[in-house]
C-alpha positions, 0 to 999 in steps of 0.5 A: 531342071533349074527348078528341081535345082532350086528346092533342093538347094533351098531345103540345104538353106532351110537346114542349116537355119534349123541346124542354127537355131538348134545349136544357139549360133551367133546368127541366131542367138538363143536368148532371142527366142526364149518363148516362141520362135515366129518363123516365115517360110517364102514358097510352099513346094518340097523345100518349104513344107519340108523346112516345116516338117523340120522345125516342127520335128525339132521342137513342135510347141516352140516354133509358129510358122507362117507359110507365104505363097504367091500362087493361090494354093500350095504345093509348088512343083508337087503341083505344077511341076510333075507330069500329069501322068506320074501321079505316083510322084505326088503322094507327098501331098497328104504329108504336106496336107498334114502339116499345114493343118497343125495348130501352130502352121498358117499359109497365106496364099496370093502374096507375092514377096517383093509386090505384096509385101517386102523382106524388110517387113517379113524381118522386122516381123518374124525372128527368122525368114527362109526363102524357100522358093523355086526359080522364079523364071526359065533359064535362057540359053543365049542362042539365035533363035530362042525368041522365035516365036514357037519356041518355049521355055520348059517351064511354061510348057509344063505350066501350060498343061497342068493348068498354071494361070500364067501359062493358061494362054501359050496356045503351043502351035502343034499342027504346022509341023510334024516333028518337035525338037526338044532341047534337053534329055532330062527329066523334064524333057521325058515328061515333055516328050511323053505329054507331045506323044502320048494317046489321048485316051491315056491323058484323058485319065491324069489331071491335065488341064482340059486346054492341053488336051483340046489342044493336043487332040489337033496335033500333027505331031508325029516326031520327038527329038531330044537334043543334048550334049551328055552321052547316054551313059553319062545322064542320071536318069536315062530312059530309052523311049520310042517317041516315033508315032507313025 
């Protein structure tokens, strides 16, 4: 959630740069810009190609965006953060191939902002810099036990198996228990919840990692709980699932 959470306040911010740039505002002073406009765009998910889309839509030979990404491909949560079983989820991609293949758009990939190379630079080489990117790490809950081991936060779960690098390695221990608490009934909770319960003939058709089935083809699990504080009615998007696998 903090994740989607993120995008999409990140697109507002990359809105209201073009809104800025469109109306000449003080913060953004037209006459700067008299030629070409040298954007860099931090972060290749939703909000970035689509702050892209934007500028170009806006005006398609003013602006060269330069598209900067820690991860060594681009689409962000499009890639990383969607259920493998919902690829209906990412058709956007051909959309963001399409803009990255324009003339006037470059992506770096392997660069991370504040390691690799500061915000001062980026500044001191592009009239403008909009930090697209998602949240750079799980929210804690500050609760007993959240450091136990066995317990994960979503987002390395869900990295875990679509084959993030990072989370290549959480090894998630499913055969000591035959029942998984999931705090959460959101959507990235379902997507957990599905990816715990669902056969292995299923996912062997999505594009899971190869780790995550090998692992799951092990496990014991034969409960999923969701805990949360909403009422039912009171969840934006709510699914009635049967998660019992006896």
């Amino acid at each position: 959630y903090n994740e989607y959470k993120s995008y999409l306040s990140m697109i507002s911010i990359g809105r209201g740069v073009i809104g800025a740039l469109r109306n000449g505002s003080r913060e953004i002073h037209a006459k700067r810009f008299a030629s070409s406009v040298k954007v860099a765009v931090v972060g290749s998910g939703p909000a970035g190609f689509y702050t892209v889309q934007e500028l170009l839509r806006s005006d398609q030979k003013r602006f060269s965006v330069d598209i900067i990404e820690k991860s060594p491909v681009p689409f962000g949560l499009v890639r990383y953060g969607v259920a493998p079983d919902h690829p209906e989820v990412k058709n956007c991609i051909s959309t963001f191939e399409e803009i990255a293949s324009r003339p006037n758009v470059r992506f770096y990939g392997n660069v991370t902002v504040g390691q690799d190379v500061r915000i001062e630079e980026l500044l001191g080489r592009y009239h403008v810099v909009v930090l697209a990117h998602g949240a750079g790490s799980d929210k804690k809950l500050g609760i007993v036990g959240e450091e136990a081991r066995g317990c994960h936060p979503s987002g390395a779960f869900v990295g875990w198996f679509n084959g993030v690098p990072e989370f290549r390695d959480l090894n998630p221990d499913l055969t000591t228990s035959d029942t998984i608490p999931i705090i959460g009934h959101g959507n990235v909770a379902l997507d957990c919840a599905r990816i715990l319960s669902a056969p292995l003939d299923h996912l062997a058709t999505t594009d899971i990692s190869s780790h995550a089935v090998d692992c799951l083809r092990r496990r014991r699990v034969k409960h999923v709980n969701l805990y949360g504080t909403d009422e039912s009615y009171e969840l934006s998007h709510y699914i009635l699932l049967d998660l019992d696998l006896d």
